[in-house]
PLY file of the C-alpha trace (Angstrom):
ply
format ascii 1.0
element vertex 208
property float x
property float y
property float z
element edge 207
property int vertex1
property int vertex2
end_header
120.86 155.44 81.55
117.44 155.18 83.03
115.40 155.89 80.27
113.91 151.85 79.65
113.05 151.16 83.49
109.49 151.81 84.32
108.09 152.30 87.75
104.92 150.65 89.26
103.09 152.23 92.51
102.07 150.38 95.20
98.28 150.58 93.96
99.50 149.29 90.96
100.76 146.29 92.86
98.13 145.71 94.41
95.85 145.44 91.55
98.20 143.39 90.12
98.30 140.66 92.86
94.65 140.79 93.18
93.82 140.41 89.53
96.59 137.04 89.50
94.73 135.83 92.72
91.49 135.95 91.40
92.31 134.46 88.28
93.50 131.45 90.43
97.39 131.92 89.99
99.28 131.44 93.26
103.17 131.50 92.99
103.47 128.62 95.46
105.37 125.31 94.80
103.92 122.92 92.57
102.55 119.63 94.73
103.04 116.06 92.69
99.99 113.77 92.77
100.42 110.44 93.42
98.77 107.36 92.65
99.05 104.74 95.34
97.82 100.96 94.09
96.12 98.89 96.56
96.68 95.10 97.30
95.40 92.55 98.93
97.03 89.79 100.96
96.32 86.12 99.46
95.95 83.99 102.43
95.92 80.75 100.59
100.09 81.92 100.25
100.89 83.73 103.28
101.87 82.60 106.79
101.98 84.56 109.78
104.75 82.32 111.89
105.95 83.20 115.68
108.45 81.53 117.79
108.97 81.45 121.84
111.38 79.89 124.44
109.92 76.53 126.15
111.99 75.69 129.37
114.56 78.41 128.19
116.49 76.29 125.85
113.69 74.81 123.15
111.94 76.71 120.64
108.14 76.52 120.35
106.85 77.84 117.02
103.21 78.62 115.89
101.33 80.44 113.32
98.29 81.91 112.52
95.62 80.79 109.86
93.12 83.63 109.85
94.65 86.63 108.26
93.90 89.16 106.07
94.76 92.75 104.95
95.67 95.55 102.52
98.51 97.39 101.61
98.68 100.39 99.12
101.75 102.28 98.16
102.92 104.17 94.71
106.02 102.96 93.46
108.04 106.13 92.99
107.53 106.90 96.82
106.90 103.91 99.38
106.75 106.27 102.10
103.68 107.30 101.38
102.61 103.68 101.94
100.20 101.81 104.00
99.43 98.72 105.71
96.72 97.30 107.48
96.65 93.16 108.99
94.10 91.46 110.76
94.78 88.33 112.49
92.01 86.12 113.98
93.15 85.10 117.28
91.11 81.77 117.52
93.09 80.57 114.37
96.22 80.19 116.65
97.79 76.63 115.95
100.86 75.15 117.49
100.26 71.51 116.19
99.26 70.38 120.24
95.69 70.76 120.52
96.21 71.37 124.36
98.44 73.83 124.45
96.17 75.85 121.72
93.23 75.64 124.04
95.37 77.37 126.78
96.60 80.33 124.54
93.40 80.64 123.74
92.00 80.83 127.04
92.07 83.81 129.60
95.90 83.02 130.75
96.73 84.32 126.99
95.08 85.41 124.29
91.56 85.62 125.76
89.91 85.01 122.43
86.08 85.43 123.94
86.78 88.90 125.06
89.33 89.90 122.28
89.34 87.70 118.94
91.47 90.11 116.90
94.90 91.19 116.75
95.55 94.29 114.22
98.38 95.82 112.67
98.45 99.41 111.53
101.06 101.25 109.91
102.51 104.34 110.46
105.95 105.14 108.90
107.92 103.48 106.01
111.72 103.93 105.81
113.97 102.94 103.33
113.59 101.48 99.65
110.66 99.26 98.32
113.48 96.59 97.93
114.17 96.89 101.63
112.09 99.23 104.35
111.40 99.41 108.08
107.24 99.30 108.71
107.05 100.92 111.80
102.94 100.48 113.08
100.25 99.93 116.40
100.09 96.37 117.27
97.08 95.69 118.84
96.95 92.13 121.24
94.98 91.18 124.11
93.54 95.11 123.76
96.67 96.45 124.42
98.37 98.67 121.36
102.22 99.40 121.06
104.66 100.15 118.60
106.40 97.42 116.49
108.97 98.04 114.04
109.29 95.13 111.41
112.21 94.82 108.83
110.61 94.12 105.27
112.50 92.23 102.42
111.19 92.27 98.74
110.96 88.86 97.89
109.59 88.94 94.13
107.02 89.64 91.52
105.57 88.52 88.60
102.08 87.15 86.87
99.71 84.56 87.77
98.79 82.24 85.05
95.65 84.01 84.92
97.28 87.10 84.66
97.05 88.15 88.29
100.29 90.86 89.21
101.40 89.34 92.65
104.46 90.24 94.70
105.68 89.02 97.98
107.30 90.25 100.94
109.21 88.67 104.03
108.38 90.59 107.34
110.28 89.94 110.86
110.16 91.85 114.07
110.24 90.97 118.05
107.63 91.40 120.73
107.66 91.59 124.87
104.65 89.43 125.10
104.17 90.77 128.08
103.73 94.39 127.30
100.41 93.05 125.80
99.46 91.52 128.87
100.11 88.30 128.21
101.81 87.58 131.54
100.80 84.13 132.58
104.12 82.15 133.17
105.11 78.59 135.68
108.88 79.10 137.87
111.25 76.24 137.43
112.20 73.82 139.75
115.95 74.13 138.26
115.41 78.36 137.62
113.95 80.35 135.27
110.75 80.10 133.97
108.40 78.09 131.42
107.68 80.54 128.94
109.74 82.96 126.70
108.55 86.47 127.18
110.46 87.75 123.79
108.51 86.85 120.40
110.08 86.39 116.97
107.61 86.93 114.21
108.04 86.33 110.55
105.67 86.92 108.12
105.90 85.78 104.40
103.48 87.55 102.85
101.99 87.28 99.20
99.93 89.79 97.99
97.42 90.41 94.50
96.62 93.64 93.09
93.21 94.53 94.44
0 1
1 2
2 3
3 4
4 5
5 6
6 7
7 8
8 9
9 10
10 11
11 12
12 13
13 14
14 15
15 16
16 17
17 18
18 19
19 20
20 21
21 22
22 23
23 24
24 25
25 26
26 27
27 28
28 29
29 30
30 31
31 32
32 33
33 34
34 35
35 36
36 37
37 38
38 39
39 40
40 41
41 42
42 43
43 44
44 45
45 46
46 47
47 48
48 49
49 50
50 51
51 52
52 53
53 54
54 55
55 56
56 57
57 58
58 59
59 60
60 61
61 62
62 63
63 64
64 65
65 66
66 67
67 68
68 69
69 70
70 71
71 72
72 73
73 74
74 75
75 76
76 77
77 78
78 79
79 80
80 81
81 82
82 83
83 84
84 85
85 86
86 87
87 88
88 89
89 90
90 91
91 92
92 93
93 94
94 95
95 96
96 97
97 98
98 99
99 100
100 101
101 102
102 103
103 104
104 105
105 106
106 107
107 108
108 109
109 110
110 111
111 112
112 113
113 114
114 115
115 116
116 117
117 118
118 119
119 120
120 121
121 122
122 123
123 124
124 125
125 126
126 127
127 128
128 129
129 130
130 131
131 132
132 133
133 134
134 135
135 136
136 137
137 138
138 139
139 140
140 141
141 142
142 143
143 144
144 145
145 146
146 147
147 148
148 149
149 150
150 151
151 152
152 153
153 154
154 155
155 156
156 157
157 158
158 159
159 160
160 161
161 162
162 163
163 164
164 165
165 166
166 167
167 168
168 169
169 170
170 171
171 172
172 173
173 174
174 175
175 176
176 177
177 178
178 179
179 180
180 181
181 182
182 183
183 184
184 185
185 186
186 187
187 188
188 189
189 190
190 191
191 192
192 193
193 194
194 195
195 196
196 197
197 198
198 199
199 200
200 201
201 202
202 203
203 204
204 205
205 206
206 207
């Protein structure tokens, strides 16, 4: 009952694996390549919008005008993806000329000593119609974590045949993990300024 099984010796195994090693066969799992596509963020259609408590019951909002940034990601697997935002502090504009030129100053942003605020991604969760960008936010020189919940918000073609698609980010801040403490007590309690942050951004983007 044994007369169709052949037996290999050890040497002979070992000249096997060596001659399927050298030969550049490895029986490991196969890795899939993919091909992430990079865009660019079209700041003549984007708008990087905050909002923060006045007096504790009004809302302030704001936005900034100097952004740019990149995002690449393959389709089949928007994990893989990446995101990058830079955000010109000096471009801060609450419609009050006043009150810009004292977020700009020392008591907030400090835009002399640090003109940039920078977003970096490091995990994406969820479905390209729908995902959690968690990243470093960088302001005032101080970097923490920010999670932001992102919303597909459409795609299509340019008239000039640009591909474009466009996303709707929001998150919230401590503004005062970043150091921006600066704040005035109230005669009837509380204080002047919010410390939580609400930021939306509606972001357009072009294949780079």
């Amino acid at each position: 009952m044994y007369s169709d099984i052949s037996f290999v010796s050890a040497d002979q195994l070992r000249q096997a694996r060596r001659t399927v090693q050298e030969g550049g066969f490895h029986m490991t799992a196969t890795t899939q390549t993919t091909t992430a596509t990079l865009w660019k963020l079209d700041t003549a259609h984007s708008t990087v919008e905050f909002a923060v408590k006045h007096m504790m019951f009004t809302t302030v909002k704001g936005r900034f005008t100097d952004v740019t940034g990149t995002i690449d990601f393959d389709d089949s697997d928007p994990s893989d993806g990446h995101a990058e935002i830079s955000i010109g502090a000096a471009s801060i504009d609450t419609r009050d000329a006043q009150r810009d030129a004292h977020l700009k100053s020392a008591d907030f942003f400090d835009v002399e000593k640090y003109p940039t605020l920078t977003f970096r991604s490091t995990r994406v969760d969820g479905t390209l119609e729908h995902f959690t960008l968690t990243g470093d936010l960088t302001i005032h020189g101080v970097t923490h974590p920010i999670a932001l919940d992102v919303t597909f918000a459409g795609k299509g073609k340019d008239p000039w045949g640009g591909e474009r698609f466009g996303y709707i980010a929001t998150g919230t801040l401590n503004r005062r993990d970043f150091g921006l403490t600066w704040n005035a007590a109230l005669e009837t309690g509380g204080f002047l300024v919010g410390d939580e942050v609400k930021v939306t951004l509606d972001l357009q983007l072009i294949r780079g």
